[in-house]
N, C-alpha and C positions, 0 to 999 in steps of 0.2 A: 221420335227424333227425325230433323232433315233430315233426306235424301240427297240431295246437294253435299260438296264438301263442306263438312263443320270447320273446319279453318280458313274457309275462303273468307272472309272478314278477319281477319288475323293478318294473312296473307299480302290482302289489300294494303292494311294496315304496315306489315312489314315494310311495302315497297316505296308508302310516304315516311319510312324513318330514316330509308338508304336514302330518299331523294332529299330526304334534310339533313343529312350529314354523309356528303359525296365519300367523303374520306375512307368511307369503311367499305367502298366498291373493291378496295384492290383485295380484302379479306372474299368479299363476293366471289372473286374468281379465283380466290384459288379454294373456294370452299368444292367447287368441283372435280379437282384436283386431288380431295381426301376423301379416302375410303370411306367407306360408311363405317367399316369394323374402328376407325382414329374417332370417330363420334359417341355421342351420349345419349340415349334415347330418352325421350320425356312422354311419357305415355296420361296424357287428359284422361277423366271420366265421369262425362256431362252426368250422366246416370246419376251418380253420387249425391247430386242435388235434390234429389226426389225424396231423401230420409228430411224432413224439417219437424219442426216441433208443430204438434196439430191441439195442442189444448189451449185453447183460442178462449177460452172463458178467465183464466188467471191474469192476474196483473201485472202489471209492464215491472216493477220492481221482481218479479216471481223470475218472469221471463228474461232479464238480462241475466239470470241466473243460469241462464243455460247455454252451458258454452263450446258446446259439440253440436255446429250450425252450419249451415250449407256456405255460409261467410267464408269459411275458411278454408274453401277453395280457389275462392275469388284470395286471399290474401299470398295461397300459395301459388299463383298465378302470376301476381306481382314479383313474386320472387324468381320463379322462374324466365318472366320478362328481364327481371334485372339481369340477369346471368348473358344472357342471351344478346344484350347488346352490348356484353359486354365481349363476348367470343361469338359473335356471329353464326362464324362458320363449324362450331363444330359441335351442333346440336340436331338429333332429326326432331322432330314434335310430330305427335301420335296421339289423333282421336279416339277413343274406342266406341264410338256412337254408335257404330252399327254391328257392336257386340255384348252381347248379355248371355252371361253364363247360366248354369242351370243349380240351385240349391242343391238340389238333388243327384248331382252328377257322383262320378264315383271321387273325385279328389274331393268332394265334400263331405261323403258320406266314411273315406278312408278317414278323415279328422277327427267327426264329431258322431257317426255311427248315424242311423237311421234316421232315429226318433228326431232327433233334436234340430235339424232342418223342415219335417215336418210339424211341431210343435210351433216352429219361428212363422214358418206360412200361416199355421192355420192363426194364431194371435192378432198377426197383419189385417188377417179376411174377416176377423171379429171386431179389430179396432175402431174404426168408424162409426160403427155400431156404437160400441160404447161413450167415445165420443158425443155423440148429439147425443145422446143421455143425460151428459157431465160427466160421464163416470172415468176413473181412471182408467186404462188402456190396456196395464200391464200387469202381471200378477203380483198379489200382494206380499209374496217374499222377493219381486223385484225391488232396486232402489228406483222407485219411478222418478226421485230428484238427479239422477242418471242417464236413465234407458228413456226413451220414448218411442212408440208405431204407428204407424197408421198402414192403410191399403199400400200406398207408393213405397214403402221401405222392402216393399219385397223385390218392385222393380228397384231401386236403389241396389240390393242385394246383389240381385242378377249383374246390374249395372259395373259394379265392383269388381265380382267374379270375371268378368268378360277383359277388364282393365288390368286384372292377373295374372291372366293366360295370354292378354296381348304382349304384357311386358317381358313375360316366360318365352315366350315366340321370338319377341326381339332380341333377345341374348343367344339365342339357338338356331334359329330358322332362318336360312334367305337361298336366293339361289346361290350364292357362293360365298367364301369365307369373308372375300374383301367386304362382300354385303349385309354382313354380319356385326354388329354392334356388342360388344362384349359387356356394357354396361348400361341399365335400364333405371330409371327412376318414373315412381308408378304415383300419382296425385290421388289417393282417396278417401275417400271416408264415409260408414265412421272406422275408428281404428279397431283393433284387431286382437291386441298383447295381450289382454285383460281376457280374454272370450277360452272358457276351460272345452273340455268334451262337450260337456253337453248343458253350463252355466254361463249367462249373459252377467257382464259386469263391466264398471267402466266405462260407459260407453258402445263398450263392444257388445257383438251379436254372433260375429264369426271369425275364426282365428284365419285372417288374413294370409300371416305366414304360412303356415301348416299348411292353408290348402294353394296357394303358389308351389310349396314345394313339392307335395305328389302331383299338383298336372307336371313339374316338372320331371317327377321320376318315370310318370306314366309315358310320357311323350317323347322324353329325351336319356332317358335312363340314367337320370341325374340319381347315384349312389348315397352320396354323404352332402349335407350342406350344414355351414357353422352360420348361425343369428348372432347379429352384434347389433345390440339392442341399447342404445344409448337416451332412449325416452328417459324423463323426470322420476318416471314410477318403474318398478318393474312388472314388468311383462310374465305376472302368476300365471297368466294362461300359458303362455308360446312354452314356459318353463314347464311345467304341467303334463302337455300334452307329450314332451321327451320321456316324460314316465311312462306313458302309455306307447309310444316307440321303443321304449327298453322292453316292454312288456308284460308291466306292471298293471294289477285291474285297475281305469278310471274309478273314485269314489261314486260318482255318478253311475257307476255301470250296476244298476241292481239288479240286474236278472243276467248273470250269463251264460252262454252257450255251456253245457251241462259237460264237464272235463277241459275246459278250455284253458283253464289258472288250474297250477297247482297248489298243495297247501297256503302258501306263502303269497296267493295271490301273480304270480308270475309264469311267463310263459315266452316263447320265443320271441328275442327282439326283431322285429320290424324292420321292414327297409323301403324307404329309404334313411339312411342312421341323420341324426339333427344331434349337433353341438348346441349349447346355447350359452352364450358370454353376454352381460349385461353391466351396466355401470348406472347406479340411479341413486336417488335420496332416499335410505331408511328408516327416514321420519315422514313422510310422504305416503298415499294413499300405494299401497294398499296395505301400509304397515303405519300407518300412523300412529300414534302417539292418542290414545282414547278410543280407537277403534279396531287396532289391531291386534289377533288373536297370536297365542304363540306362537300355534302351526306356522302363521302368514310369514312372522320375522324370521323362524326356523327357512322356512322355503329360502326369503331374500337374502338369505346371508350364505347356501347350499353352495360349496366348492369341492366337487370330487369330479375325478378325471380316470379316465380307462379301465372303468369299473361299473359290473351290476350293467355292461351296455350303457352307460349312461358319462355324458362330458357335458359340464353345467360349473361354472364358474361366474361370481355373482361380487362385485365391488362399491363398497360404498361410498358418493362422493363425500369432498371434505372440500370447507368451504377457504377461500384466497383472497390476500389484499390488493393484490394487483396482477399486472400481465405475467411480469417475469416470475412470481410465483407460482402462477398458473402452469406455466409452461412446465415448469419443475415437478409441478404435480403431474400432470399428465404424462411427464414420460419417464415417474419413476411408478406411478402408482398405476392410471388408466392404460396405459400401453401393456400392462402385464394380459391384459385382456386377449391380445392378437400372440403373445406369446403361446396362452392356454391353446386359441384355436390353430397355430401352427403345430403346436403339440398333437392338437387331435388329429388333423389333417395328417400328418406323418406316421403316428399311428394309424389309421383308417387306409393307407397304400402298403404296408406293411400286412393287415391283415387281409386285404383284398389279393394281395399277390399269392398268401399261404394258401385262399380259398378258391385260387385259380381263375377271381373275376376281376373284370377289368374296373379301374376308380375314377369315378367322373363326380367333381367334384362343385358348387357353388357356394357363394357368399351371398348373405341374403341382412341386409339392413334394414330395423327396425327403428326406421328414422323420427323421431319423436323429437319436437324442436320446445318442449314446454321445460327442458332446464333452459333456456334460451336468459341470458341475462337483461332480455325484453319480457320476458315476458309476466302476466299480471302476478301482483301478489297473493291476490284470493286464487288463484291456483298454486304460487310455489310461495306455500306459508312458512319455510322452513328455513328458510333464506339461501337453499342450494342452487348454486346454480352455471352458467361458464360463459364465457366471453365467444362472441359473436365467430370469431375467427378457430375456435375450437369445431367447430362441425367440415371446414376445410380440413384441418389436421385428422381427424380420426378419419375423415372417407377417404385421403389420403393412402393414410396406413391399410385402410381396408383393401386398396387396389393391389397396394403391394402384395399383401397376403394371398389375392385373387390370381395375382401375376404368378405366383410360385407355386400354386397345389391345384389351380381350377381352369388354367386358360384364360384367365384372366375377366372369368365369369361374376358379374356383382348385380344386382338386384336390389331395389332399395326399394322399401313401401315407406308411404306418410304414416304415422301412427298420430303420436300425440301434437301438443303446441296449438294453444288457444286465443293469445292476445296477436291481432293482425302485424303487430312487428316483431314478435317473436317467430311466427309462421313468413312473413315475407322474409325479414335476415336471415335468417335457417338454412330455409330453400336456400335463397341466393348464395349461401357462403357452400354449403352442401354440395351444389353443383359444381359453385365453381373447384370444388375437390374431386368430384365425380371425372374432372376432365385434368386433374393433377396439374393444374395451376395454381396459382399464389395466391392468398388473399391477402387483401391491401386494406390497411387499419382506417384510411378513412373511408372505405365504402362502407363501413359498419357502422358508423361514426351516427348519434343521435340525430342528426340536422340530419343525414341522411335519408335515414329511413322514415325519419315522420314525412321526410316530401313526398317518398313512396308509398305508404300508407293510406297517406290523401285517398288513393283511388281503391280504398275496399271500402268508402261511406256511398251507401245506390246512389245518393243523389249527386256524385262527384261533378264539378266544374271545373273545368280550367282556370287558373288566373289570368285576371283582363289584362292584364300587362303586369312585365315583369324586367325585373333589374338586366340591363345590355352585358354586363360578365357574370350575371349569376347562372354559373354552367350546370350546377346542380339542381337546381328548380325545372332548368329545361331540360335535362337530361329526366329529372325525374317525372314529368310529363310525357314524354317519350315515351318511358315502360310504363305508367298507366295505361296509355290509349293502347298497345300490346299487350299488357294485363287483361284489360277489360274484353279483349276483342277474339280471345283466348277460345271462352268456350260461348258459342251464341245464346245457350241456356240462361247466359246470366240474366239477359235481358228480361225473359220472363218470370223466374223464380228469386233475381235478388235487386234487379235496377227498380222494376215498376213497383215494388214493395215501398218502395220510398214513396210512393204516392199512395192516397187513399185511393183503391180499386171501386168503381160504381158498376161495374159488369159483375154479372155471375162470376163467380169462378169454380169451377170444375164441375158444375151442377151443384153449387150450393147456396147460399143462402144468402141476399144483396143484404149491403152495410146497416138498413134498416131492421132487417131481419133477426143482422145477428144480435145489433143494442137488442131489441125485444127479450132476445132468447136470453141474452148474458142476464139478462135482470130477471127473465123468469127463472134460471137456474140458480142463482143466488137470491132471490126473496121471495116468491111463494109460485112455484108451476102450478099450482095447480086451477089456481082463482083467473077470473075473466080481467080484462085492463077495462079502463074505462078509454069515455073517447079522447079524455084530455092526456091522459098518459101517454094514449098510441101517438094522438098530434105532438106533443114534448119528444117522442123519438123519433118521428119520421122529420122532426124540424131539424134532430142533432145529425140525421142524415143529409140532408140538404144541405146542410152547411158542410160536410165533408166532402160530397159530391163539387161542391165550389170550391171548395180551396183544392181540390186535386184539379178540378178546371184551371184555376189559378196559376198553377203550379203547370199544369200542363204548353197550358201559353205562354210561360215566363221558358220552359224549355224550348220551345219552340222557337222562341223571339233568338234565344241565346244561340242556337243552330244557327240561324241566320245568317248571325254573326262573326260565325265561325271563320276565321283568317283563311284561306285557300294558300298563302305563300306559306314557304318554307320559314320555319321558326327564326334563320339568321337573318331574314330578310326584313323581319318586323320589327316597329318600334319597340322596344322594349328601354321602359325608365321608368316604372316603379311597381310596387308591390300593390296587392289587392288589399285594401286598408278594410272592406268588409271583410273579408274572411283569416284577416292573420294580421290583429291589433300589434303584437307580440312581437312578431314579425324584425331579428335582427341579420342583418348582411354578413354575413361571415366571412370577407373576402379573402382571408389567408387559406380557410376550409376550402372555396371555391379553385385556387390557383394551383394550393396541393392536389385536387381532385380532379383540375384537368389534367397535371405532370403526370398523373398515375396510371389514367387513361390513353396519353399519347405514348406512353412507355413500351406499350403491349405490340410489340413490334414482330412482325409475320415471320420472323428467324425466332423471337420467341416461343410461337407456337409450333415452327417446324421442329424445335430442343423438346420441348416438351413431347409431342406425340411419340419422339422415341422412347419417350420413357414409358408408354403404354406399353411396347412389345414384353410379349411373354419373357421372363428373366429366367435364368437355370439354375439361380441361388438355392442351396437343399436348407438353407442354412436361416432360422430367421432372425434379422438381428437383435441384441437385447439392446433396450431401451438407450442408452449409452452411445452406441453402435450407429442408431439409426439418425439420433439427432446431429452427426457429425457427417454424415454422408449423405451424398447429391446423389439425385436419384440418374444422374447422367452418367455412374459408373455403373450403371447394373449392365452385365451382357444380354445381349436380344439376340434371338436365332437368324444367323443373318445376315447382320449388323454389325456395321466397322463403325464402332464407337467415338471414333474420329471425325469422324464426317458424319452432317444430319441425313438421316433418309429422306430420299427425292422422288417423288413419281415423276418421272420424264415420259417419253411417248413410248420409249420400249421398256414403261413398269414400272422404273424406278421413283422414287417421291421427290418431288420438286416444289418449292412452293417462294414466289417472287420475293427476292429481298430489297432492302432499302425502299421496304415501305413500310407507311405504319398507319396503326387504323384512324386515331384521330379526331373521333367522330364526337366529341365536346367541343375540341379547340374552336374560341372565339375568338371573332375581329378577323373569318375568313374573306375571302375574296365573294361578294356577294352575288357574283354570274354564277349560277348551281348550274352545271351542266345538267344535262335530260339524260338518260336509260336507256335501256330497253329492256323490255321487263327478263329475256333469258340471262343477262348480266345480275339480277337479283336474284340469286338462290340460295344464299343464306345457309336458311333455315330449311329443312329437308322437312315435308311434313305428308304424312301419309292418315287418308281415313281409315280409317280400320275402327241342493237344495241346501247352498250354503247362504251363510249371511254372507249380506255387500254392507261396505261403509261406502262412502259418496268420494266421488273426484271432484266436483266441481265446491265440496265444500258448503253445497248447500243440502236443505234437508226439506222432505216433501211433507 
């Protein structure tokens, strides 16, 4: 990875978004003004990229079939651009490039025990190998239509792990409290829910959770933490591995330590103690309907509390005709979920006070965006699924929860969510609950996000021109070029893929080489070509070699091109007629969506960040309770609820009013005043042997 800051092109990036929409300077300055503990961290992990699909022999119909993809970075990138311009100031962004964890470390070895980190190495160190063979990669009781390795997935690994302990760091670590972030959201992949002791499935390879939350216990002497796992599927692993924190043997464990279980298989529960609360579709992998075993369904249906060491509550969704149904659903049915982990949490200081140790407590989010009501049907075959503005409501509730048993400690990793609008709306609605603001029904709105999407395809371009009030197309140009500029990696593992490559790449084998080889591993390795064969392949190579020429040059020309002025400055009056035939003006969406925008007024956010402070409530509300009440009646230590908290010069919180951010509104005053770049600070960014059935639905 650079040595340079990985977010200096981001950075750059941020300071042409202020300089095209002055309006949101006065958010700039008073982003200095907020504590870093009033912010959201987003913690990058370029690393993550290095897991791709390496069986380069199968067909392009095989390979759209695989949809656990370094893509879907870049699309949760989008989503966190979106967030971002739309609250500026109260996000920090965190690379973890120049951190890679160790497989082997002890929070991995406390998870998954010895063996099973080295077994995942040594697979990695063999895959390649296999590989140029043709051969498959991965063992033949994997679902290889699932899992795939090669050598880079182990840096990928490490990659991940580093992006764990960065995000654990951020909720725990600074020089002081004010510089302390209470809330972390962690980009990775691949996910994690699925990944048992010591069995890969899903996807997964390593239980993400599990091991965030011993570096947590280890570092910070984080006690108890409850998982609120709202992925499509449930999370058999994250569930799993509570049985073996209760103290129960892993199936997987066939050798162990000689008196360690008693008859019954059990033995002292473990600490740190893990709740685990989930909500998903029980027709859905891993309990499908043709593939799933009793055991599996028995698992996803599991509701027992303060018993056997063990708190595991398991909901299944049910499917809605519209919003106000939904909403009904969720807070009589999904809300009982935060009831469960309130219950645990209360119990769990109850028993630490008897045992005379102290209870430090976290909420850890197992953020999965594939119920996402974007997202593809060959993943959610079942028709479950929830509206775009449900991931603000439940991270919501999570904070509250976080607010009354943990300091107000939350922790979110990406798990599932595979089609680029269900992973970009996700994110975007996600965060903007991370930071307990509102979400707003047309930013979720279809027209929306397909503008945003545009930029998870490598080959994305700007349109050459575009309608003078269409504030959504520009706004949604905006977070691409912020999307894109996010993590520098993109450039080489997902931009330049759009082209046909004529260099080596990583020491292997030019376009020429590989046509050869694809054809000798599917019609006879063993026989000589002739010379007219070789010439018919190195011709298909020549003609690849040019059209990425081609293609190279038409970017090139298109840079050139590139406007220098600020987007209110330029002609804009009409759409790109090559790339969006379709293409209808939405002008009542566009007028709503700037209202909605200019609305978010810097007294709004000064209301809101009160409502981060720690609350004293012992009490949690039932479902009832909560959907009647503003969260600006909770008490904060401190805190005269009458008046917003102000940082003034001696401490107190102050933050400018009668202004508002703005930063869509058309038909501005076209003299953009100029900067300086300390006026743009924003954004805060600092470098740092059981059967599987298939998730994706397909079959190898």
């Amino acid at each position: 990875m650079s040595q340079q800051d990985p977010l200096e092109k981001f950075y750059k990036q941020f300071q042409s978004f202020v300089q095209n929409n002055p309006n949101v300077i006065s958010a700039a300055r008073a982003a200095s003004q907020i504590p870093e503990s009033a912010k959201a961290v987003i913690v990058l992990s370029p690393y993550s990229l290095q897991h791709t699909f390496p069986r380069e022999w199968v067909s392009k119909s095989y390979r759209k079939t695989i949809v656990e993809r370094p893509e879907r970075l870049l699309a949760s990138s989008m989503g966190i651009a979106a967030a971002i311009t739309m609250y500026p100031a109260l996000f920090t962004l965190k690379s973890s490039n120049q951190r890679m964890g160790s497989i082997m470390s002890p929070h991995v070895y406390k998870v998954h025990g010895k063996e099973w980190p080295k077994e995942v190495i040594q697979l990695c160190k063999e895959a390649d190998e296999k590989l140029a063979k043709g051969e498959i990669e991965v063992p033949e009781s994997w679902n290889a239509g699932d899992i795939y390795l090669s050598s880079k997935t182990i840096q990928a690994l490490q990659g991940t792990i580093g992006a764990l302990e960065t995000g654990v760091d951020s909720i725990f670590k600074g020089p002081s409290a004010d510089h302390i972030s209470n809330r972390a959201f962690v980009a990775i992949r691949p996910p994690g829910h699925h990944c048992h002791f010591a069995t890969p499935s899903g996807f997964c390879l390593l239980n993400n959770a599990h091991v965030a939350i011993e570096y947590a216990a280890d570092t910070y002497g984080v006690t108890h933490v409850a998982v609120l796992d709202f992925d499509l599927h449930h999370g058999d692993g994250t569930q799993d591995l509570c049985w073996k924190r209760a103290g129960f043997k892993p199936d997987e464990d066939i050798n162990p330590k000689e008196g360690e279980y008693d008859d019954f298989g059990k033995k002292f529960a473990e600490f740190p103690k893990v709740g685990y609360f989930s909500m998903h579709d029980i027709n859905s992998f891993p309990t499908e309907s043709g593939f799933a075993t009793k055991e599996n369904i028995k698992n996803a249906s599991t509701c027992l509390m303060n018993s056997h060491d063990l708190n595991i509550w398991n909901i299944h969704m049910s499917n809605w005709n519209n919003e106000e149904e939904f909403v009904k659903l969720y807070r009589s049915k999904y809300r009982v979920l935060f009831a469960k982990a309130d219950e645990y949490f209360k119990t769990a200081k109850l028993e630490m006070a008897a045992l005379g140790r102290p209870f430090k407590g976290m909420v850890l989010i197992s953020a999965g965006f594939d119920a996402s009501e974007f997202e593809q049907t060959t993943m959610q075959r079942h028709g479950s699924n929830v509206p775009t503005e449900f991931y603000t409501m439940f991270t919501k509730d999570a904070l509250k929860l976080a607010q009354m048993h943990c300091q107000g400690k939350v922790l979110s990793l990406m798990e599932g969510g595979y089609s680029d609008k269900a992973i970009t709306s996700g994110v975007f609605a996600h965060l903007i609950g991370l930071q307990n603001q509102d979400w707003i029904k047309e930013w979720g709105s279809e027209h929306v996000i397909k503008e945003i999407v545009r930029g998870c395809k490598p080959a994305w371009k700007p349109y050459k021109t575009k309608r003078s009030k269409d504030v959504i197309r520009i706004w949604a140009e905006e977070v691409i070029r912020l999307g894109r500029a996010m993590i520098p990696e993109f450039e080489d593992v997902l931009f330049k893929t759009a082209k046909i490559k004529t260099e080596v790449l990583d020491n292997g084998p030019t376009i020429a080489q590989r046509v050869t080889r694809q054809y000798a591993r599917t019609h006879s390795p063993e026989r000589e070509f002739s010379k007219t064969e070789v010439d018919a392949y190195q011709k298909r190579s020549n003609d690849l070699k040019r059209k990425e020429h081609r293609q190279m040059q038409l970017g090139a020309v298109t840079a050139s091109k590139a406007e220098s002025v600020p987007f209110i400055q330029q002609d804009l009056s009409s759409g790109d007629e090559d790339e969006d035939e379709d293409y209808v003006y939405d002008e009542e969406l566009n007028k709503t969506f700037n209202r909605t925008v200019e609305d978010i007024s810097i007294d709004d956010i000064s209301r809101h960040l009160e409502t981060l402070e720690i609350t004293q409530s012992e009490d949690m509300e039932t479902p009832q309770e909560g959907s009647n009440r503003r969260h600006s009646q909770h008490r904060s230590h401190n805190v005269d609820q009458r008046q917003p908290r102000r940082l003034q010069s001696n401490g107190m919180y102050k933050i400018p009013s009668s202004t508002t951010t703005q930063h869509l509104k058309s038909g501005r005053n076209s003299n953009v005043p100029t900067y300086e770049d300390s006026d743009i600070s924003m954004v805060s960014h600092i470098s740092t042997t059981r059967k599987h059935t298939t998730r994706s639905g397909a079959r190898w």
